[in-house]
Structure formats: C-alpha cells, structure tokens
N, C-alpha and C positions, 0 to 999 in steps of 0.2 A: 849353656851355649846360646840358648835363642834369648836370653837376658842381655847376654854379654853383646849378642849380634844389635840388638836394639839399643843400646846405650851407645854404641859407637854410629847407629845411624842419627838416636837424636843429638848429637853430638855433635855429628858434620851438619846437620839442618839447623843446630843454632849459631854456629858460625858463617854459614851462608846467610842466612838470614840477618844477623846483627851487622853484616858488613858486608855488602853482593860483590863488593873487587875483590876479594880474597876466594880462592877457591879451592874447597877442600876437596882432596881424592878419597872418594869413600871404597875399600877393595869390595868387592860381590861376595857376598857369603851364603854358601848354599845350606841351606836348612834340612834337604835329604836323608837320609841315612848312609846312599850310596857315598857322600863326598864326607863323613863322617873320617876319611882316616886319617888325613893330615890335621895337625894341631893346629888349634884356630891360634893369632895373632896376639899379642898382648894387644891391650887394647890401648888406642892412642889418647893422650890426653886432651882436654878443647884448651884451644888458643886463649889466649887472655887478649881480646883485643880491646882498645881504646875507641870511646864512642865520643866521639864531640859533637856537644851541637848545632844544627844547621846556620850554617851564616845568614846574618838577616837580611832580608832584600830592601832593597833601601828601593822607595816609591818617590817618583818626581812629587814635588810640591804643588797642592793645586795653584793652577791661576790667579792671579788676583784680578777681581774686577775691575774694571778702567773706572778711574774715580770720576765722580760725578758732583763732587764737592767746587762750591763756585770759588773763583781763584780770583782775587785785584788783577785788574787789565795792568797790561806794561804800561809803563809811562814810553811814547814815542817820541822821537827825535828825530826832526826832519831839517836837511838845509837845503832848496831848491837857489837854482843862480842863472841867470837870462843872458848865458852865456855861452858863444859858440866853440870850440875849439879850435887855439891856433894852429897855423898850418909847421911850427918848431916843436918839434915832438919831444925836444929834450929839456927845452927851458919854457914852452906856453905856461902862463897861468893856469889854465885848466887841469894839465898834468899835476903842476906840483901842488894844486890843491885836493888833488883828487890821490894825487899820493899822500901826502900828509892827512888827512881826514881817514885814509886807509890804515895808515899810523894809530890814530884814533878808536880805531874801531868802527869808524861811521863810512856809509855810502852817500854820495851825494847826486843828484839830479841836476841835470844843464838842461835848460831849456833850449833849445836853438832855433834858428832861421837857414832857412837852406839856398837863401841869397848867398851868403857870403860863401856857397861850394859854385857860384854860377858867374861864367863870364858875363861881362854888361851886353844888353841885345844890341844886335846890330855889328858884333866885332869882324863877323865875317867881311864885312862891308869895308872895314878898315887895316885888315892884313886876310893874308891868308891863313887859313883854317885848314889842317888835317880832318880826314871824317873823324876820329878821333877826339879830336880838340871841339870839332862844332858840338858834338853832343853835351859838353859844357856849356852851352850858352844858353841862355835865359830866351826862352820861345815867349815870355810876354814883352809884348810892342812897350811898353812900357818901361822908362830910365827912372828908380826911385832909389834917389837919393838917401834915406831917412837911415838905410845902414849900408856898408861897402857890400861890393861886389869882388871876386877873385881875381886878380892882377894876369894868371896864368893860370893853365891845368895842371903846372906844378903845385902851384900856393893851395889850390882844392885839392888836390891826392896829400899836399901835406897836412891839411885840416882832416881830414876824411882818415886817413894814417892816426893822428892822435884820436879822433872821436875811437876808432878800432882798441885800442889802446887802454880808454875808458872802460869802455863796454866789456873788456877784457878783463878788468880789474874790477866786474861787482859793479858799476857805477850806470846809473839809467842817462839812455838820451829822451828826451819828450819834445812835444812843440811848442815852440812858441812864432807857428806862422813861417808864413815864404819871405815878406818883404817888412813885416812891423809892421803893418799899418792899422791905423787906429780905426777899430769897425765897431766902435758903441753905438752906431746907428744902422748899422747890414742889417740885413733880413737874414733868414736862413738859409736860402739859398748862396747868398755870397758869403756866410760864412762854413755852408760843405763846400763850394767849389774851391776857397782858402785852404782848409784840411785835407784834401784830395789832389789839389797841386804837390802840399808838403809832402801826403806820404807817397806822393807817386817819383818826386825826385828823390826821399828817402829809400826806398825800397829796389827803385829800379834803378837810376841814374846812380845811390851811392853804396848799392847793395850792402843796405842795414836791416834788423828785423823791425818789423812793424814796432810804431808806438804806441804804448798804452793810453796818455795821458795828454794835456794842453794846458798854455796858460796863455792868456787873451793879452797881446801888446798894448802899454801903457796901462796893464788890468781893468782895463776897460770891453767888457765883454756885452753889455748892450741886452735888447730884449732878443734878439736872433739864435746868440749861439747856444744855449740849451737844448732849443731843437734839433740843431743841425747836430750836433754832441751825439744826442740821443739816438738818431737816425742814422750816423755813422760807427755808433758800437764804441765810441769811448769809454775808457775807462774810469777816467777820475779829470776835475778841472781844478785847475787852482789860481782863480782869476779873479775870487771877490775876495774883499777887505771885510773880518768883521770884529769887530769890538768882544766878540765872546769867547771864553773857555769854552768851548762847543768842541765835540766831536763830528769828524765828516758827517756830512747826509745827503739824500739825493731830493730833488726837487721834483724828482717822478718817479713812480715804481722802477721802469727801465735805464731812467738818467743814468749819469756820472754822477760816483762819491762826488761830494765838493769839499776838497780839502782849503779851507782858508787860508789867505795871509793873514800871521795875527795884527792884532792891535790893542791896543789900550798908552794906559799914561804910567809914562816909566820917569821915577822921580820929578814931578811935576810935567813932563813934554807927552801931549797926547801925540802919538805918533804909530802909524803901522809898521810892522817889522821891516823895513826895507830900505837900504844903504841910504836913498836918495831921500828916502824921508825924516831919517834920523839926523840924519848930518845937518838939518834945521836945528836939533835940539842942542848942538853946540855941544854936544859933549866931549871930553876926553876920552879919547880909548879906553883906559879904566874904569872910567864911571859908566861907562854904557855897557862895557861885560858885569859892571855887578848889579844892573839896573837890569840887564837881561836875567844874569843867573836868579834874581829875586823873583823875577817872571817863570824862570820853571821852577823853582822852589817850592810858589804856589800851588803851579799845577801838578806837582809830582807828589806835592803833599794835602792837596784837594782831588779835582776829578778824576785828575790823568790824560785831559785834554790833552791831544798831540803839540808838541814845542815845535813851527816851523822859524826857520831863520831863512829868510830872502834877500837878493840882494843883487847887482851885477856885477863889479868889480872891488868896489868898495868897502872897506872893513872886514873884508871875510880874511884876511893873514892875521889880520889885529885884533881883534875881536870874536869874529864865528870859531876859528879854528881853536883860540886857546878853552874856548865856550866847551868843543864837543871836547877835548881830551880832558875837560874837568868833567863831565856827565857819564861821558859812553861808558865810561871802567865799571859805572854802578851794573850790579846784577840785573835788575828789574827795570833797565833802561836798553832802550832797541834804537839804536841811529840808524834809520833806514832809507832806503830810497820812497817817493811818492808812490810805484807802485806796488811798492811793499806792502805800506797800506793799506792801497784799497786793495789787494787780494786777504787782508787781516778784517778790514771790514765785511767782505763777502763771506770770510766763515764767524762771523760774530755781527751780524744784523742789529741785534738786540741793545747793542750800545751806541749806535747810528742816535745821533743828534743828542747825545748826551752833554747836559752844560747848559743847554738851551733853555731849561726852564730854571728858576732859583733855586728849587730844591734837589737840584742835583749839583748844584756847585760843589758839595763840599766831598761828596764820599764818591771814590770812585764808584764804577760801573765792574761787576761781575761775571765774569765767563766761568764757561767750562774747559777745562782744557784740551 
C-alpha cells in the first residue's frame, strides 16, 4: 500500500511538473492502520502529455551606426530671376514660371523690389487717399523712375496676392533693394539703411516673413555692402560675377555665403549667365540650352560646383525651364531655392570655396551625410 501510495504521488508530481496548466487531483491517502479498512484505489495511470519547445523570442536587431563614410556632394541647381510678381495672379509670368519649374521638380528665387508694392510719393497731394490707401505710399520725398511704382492699392494687393501664392508653392522671395539703384559706390551705411527700408516694407507694410538673402542692382555691389550684409545678419549674396566652378564662400567668418553668378565662355561667347548678357552672344535658343547643358555637364561631372541660371524675363520659358526638366529628374541633382543652399553650406563648411584652387577642379568635394 505505502508503495502503491507513492507511485501515484510521484506520478501526479511529474505531470504537474512537466506541464503547470494541467492539474492533477491527487486523493489523500492515509497511511494509518485506523483508515486501513476501505480498499485503496486502483491506481491511476500518468497522462502522456505533449512537450513542445519554447517559442523563440525573437530580439530587435541592433542599431546600426549612422554611417560616417564620406558621400559625393549633390550637384546643386539654382535659377535666381530679378523679378517682382505681377499683380494677375492667374496669368503673371512669375506664376507660370514658378509653376512649371514646380513641374520640374525645381524652386526658383525672385529677387524683388518693394517699389513696385508702393504708390509714387506725393499721391496724397493729388487725390484723395483712404488711411488705408496712404499707408501704400512711398514715405521717400524721392520720384525714381528707374522701375514703376503701383498705379493703385489694388495693382499692390494683386502683386502681394501672387508673391503669397509663390511662397506658398516652395518658392523663395529675397531682395533685390527698394528702388534699383545702382550703389557700387554707398558706403555701408547707405547700403543698411537700403536693406532696412526693404525689410521694414517686407515685413510690416506687406506682412511676408523676413528674407534670408540680397542681390545688389545691376550686380554692382561696391566696397560697402559686405559690411552692411554682415551687420544685418544676412544670409547669402548673390551680387558678384565670377569666372569660376567655385563653390559659395564667405568673405568673413560671420559674412554672407556668396553665391555667384556664373560665368565663363560658352561656345566661343565669354559671357555671365544672365539674360541680358547672353543675348550679345546671338545665340539661338537651341544653342544656348546645349552650350548651358555643356556647362553643367562639366560641373556635375567635375566639382559639383552649384549651376546658377540668372536672368529677368528673358530666356527663362525658352531656355532655363526646358534646362531644369532635363536635370532636376536626376537622382543626385537638387534644384533649389538660394536659401536652400546656404542653409547646405551651413551644415557642410568643409566644402565652402571648393573650385577655387586648380586642384579641386576636377573631383568633387565629400561630406558626410
């Protein structure tokens, strides 16, 4: 009995144990003499139970480390246009270049003048003026001709309507000054107080966000305006001409990028990239998209110098735009806005002024990514 009693305990303890959900009833069996009368139980057989093995736990993969291997810089792709926005929101130039370039894949940069949002001074004098309407007028005593002024405070809410529009669409506004005028001789003083007129009619009078960037009228920026640049926290200029594959640089520790117009000689015509200056080299539309494409060819297949295309009105349907929808498609090509850049230059320093000497003409410059 006390065998029998035992085989059936270890019995229920190796089914509990092989499997803890299963639970066996074990009966109490007294070992006594006095509970001797009743006949003990047959004894019950052990279960045959099924042991599977544990499922495996599956462990996240580690990390991988952020690669540190240097990577060919993008080839950049820039079209800057010294151009305002007109006040027809459906049909201005500016719109349908800025949508078709968006087509493209590319942003494009307008430089503007914040004349052409300002009645001519003096209008009060010549009708009457709502409070309204006067805070459109031009507070400098000054009539300059050199580009219009807004006919009405319709014709400015309609320029001012499309720039919104732009800016809407991805697309940078920047300066290019209040009135145009030509200040390769200002000091720095008259060219903050220029920048400070623009962003104070930018900002308050046409409630846009601050601009990053300038480009000096008739790209004539003079010895003055690098200081003044520097002293009012610009971002990036794009006011000099230079003959080199060079990548931006700054002229001071705290300067502005200086993003160039390019230049060089495209099939025989030395010329800067710009409407008004090509259009000497007599070229056909044709020949001058494949005298430019030759030009980023170069660089896309040397430094990686940025490709800027400048311009005001001219060539950019015929020419600029068929230029970006043959590049922008590439992978390793970025059509960006000017300030695209210089916030690319600010995380990669190390390529700042690349081009500038010989020996970097030919291989690009390496980052990390």
């Amino acid at each position: 009995m006390r065998h029998r009693a035992a085989w059936v305990a270890v019995a229920a303890v190796g089914c509990t144990t092989a499997r803890p959900a299963v639970t066996t009833t074990v009966r109490r069996i007294s070992l006594s003499a006095a509970s001797a009368v009743a006949p003990a139980p047959a004894p019950t057989p052990p279960r045959v139970i099924e042991l599977r093995p544990p499922a495996p736990v599956t462990e996240p993969a580690p990390a991988e480390p952020p690669s540190t291997t240097p990577v060919v810089a993008p080839q950049f792709v820039l079209m800057g246009l010294d151009v305002t926005p007109g006040a027809d929101t459906e049909r201005t130039f500016a719109r349908r270049v800025g949508d078709a370039a968006e087509a493209a894949g590319a942003r494009v940069t307008f430089f503007t003048n914040t004349q052409f949002f300002l009645l001519p001074p003096g209008t009060h004098r010549r009708r009457a003026l709502t409070a309204e309407e006067r805070r459109w007028e031009d507070p400098d005593p000054r009539v300059i001709r050199r580009i219009w002024y807004a006919r009405s405070v319709r014709e400015a809410e309609g320029r001012l309507a499309t720039t919104r529009y732009l800016i809407e669409h991805g697309h940078e506004i920047a300066s290019h000054g209040v009135h145009h005028e030509r200040g390769g001789a200002w000091t720095a003083e008259q060219w903050r107080a220029e920048m400070q007129t623009f962003n104070r009619h930018h900002t308050q009078l046409l409630g846009l966000p601050p601009v990053e960037g300038f480009r000096a009228p008739y790209l004539s920026p003079g010895q003055g305006l690098h200081p003044a640049e520097t002293s009012l926290g610009v971002h990036y200029d794009a006011s000099r001409v230079v003959p080199l594959r060079a990548w931006p640089w700054r002229l001071s520790h705290e300067g502005p990028w200086e993003i160039p117009v390019m230049s060089g000689r495209f099939e025989g015509c030395r010329s800067s990239v710009f409407d008004d200056a090509l259009a000497v080299c007599g070229f056909t539309e044709e020949r001058l998209r494949r005298a430019l494409l030759a030009e980023f060819e170069a660089r896309y297949q040397g430094n990686r110098a940025p490709f800027v295309l400048s311009a005001h009105a001219g060539m950019v349907e015929g020419v600029y735009l068929p230029i970006l929808r043959d590049v922008c498609r590439r992978s390793d090509v970025r059509c960006v806005t000017f300030a695209d850049l210089a916030r690319y230059m600010d995380a990669h320093p190390d390529v700042a002024g690349w081009g500038r000497r010989p020996s970097q003409m030919e291989s690009p410059p390496r980052t990390t990514p």
